[in-house]
N, C-alpha and C positions, 0 to 999 in steps of 0.2 A: 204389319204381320208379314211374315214370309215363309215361301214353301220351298224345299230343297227337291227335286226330285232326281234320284238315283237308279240307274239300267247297270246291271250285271249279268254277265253270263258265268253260270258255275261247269264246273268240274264235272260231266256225266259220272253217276253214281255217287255223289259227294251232294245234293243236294239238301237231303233227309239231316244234316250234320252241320251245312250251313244254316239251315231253316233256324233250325233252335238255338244257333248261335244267336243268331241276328233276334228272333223271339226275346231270347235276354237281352237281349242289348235293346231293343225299343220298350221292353218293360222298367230299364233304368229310368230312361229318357223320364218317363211317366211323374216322377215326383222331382226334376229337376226346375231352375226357375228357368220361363220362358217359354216353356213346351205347351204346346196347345193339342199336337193328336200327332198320328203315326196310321201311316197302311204299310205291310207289304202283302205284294200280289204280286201274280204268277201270268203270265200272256198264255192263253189258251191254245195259242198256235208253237208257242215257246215252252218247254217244260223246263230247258236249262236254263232260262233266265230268273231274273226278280226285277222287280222294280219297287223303288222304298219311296213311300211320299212322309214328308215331314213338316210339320209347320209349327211354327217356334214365335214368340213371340218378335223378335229379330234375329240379324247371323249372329250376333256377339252371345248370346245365347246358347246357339248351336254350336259358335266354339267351344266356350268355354265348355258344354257338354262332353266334346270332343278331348278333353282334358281330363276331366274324371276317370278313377283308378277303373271303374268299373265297364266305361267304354274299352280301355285300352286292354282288358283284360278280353272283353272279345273280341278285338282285334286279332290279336296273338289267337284263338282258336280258330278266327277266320282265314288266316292265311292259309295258303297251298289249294285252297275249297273256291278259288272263280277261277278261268281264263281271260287272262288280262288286265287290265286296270278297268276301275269303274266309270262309270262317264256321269255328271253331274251335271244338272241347270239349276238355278236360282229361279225365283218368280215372288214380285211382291201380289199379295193378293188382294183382291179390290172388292171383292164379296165372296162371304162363307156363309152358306146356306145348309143346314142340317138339318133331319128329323129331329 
């Protein structure tokens, strides 16, 4: 299993616009094969950022997710909505412990 974890800084006042972009875009995720769960959250001290955790059965997963028409579709509404490019880490996970 592995988790991708994603830090962005959005656009002041463009928030609200990428929220629900990305909202669709992790509810795709949800019936795709290899998808186990999604957060995004918001850093308390950070209002313009995000941060998107992912965890997928493996990458080849999250690629191939990354292929579907329905990713790429909000992609295209995402752009112009961060300051600068994303920043990405990997992590394989060694225990998942939930309610």
């Amino acid at each position: 299993m592995m988790t991708v974890i994603t830090h962005v800084t959005l656009t002041p006042g463009r928030e609200p616009e990428w929220d629900a972009a990305m909202r669709d875009r992790l509810e795709t995720a949800r019936g795709k094969e290899g998808w186990i769960g999604n957060q995004l959250v918001i850093p308390l001290d950070a209002p313009h950022e995000r941060t998107v955790i992912g965890t997928w059965s493996t990458r080849a997963a999250w690629e191939a997710w990354h292929a579907d028409d329905a990713f790429l579709e909000t992609r295209e509404r995402m752009e112009g909505l961060q300051e600068g490019p994303s920043e990405m880490s990997w992590y394989e996970v060694v225990s998942d412990e939930r309610a």
